[in-house]
C-alpha positions in Angstrom: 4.5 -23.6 4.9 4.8 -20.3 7.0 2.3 -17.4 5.7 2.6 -13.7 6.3 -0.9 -12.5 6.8 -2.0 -8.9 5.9 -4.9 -7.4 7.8 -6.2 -4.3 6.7 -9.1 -2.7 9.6 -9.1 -6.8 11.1 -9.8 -7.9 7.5 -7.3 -10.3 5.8 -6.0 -8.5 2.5 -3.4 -10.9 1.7 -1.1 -13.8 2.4 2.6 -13.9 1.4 3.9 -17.4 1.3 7.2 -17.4 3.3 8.8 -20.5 2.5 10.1 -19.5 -1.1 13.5 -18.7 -1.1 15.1 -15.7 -2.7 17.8 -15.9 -5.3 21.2 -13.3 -4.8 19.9 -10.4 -6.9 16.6 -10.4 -4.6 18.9 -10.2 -1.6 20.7 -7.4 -3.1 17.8 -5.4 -3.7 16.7 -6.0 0.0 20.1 -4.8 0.8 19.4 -1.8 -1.4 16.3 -0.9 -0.1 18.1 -0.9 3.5 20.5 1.6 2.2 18.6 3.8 0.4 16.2 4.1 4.4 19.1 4.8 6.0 19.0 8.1 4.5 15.7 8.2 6.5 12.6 8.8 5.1 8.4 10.4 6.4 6.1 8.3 8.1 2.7 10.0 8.6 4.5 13.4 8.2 7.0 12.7 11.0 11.1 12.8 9.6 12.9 9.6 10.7 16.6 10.2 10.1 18.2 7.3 11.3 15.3 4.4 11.3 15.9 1.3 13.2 14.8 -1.7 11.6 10.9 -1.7 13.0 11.1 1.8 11.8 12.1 0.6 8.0 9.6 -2.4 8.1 6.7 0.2 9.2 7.6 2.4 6.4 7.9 -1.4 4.2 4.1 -1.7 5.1 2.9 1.8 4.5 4.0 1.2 0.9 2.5 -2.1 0.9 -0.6 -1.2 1.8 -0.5 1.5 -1.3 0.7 -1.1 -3.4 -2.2 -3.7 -2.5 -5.1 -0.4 -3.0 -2.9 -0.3 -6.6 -2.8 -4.4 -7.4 0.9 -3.8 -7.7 2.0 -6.9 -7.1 5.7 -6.6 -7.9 5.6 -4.2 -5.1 3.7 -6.1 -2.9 5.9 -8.9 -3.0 9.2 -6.9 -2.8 7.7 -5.4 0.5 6.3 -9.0 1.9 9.6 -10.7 1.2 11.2 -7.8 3.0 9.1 -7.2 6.1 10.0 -11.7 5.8 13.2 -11.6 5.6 14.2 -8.2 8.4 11.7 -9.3 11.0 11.8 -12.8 10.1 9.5 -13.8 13.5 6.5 -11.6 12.0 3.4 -13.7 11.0 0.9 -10.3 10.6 1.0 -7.3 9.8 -2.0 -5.4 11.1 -2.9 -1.6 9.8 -6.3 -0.1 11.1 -7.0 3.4 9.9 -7.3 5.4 13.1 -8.3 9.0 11.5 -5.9 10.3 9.5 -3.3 8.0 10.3 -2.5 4.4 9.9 -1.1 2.5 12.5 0.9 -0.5 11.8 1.8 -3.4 14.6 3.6 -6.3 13.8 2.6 -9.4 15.3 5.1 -12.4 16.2 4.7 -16.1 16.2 4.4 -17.3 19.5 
């Protein structure tokens, strides 16, 4: 089984198991969500208008982070099984609060 590992300020939030497959109308909405950021979107008051795809996974984590603070867990699994599925060599996402922002880095298997 692969995991992708949340940290949160070096502190594991959550795991997202990896190997579970996603039916056709997942996919879709995956699809949808990539549409719908192409439009472009805020990240820590800053306008992206045409994201690239680290970009859209960044603003993927920002609202998974919200989503975990809420126990939303619909959420946080539509934003694990994206930030999965896009960058698909990712094992962690780390966030650290740095002031008044957050900064997100992605971290690959080796």
């Amino acid at each position: 089984m692969s995991y992708l590992s949340i940290f949160i300020n070096d502190q594991l939030a959550f795991e997202h198991d990896l190997s579970k497959s996603l039916d056709a109308n997942q996919l879709a909405f995956l699809d949808k969500m990539d549409g719908d950021m192409d439009r472009g979107f805020r990240i820590s008051g800053e306008m992206i208008s045409e994201p690239d795809a680290k970009q859209k996974a960044t603003f993927v984590a920002m609202n998974l982070l919200r989503a975990l603070q809420q126990e939303d867990d619909a959420k946080i699994a539509v934003a694990c099984a994206y930030i999965g599925h896009r960058l698909p060599h990712v094992i962690e996402v780390r966030a650290s609060d740095q002031g008044d922002r957050i900064h997100i880095e992605f971290v690959e298997e080796h």
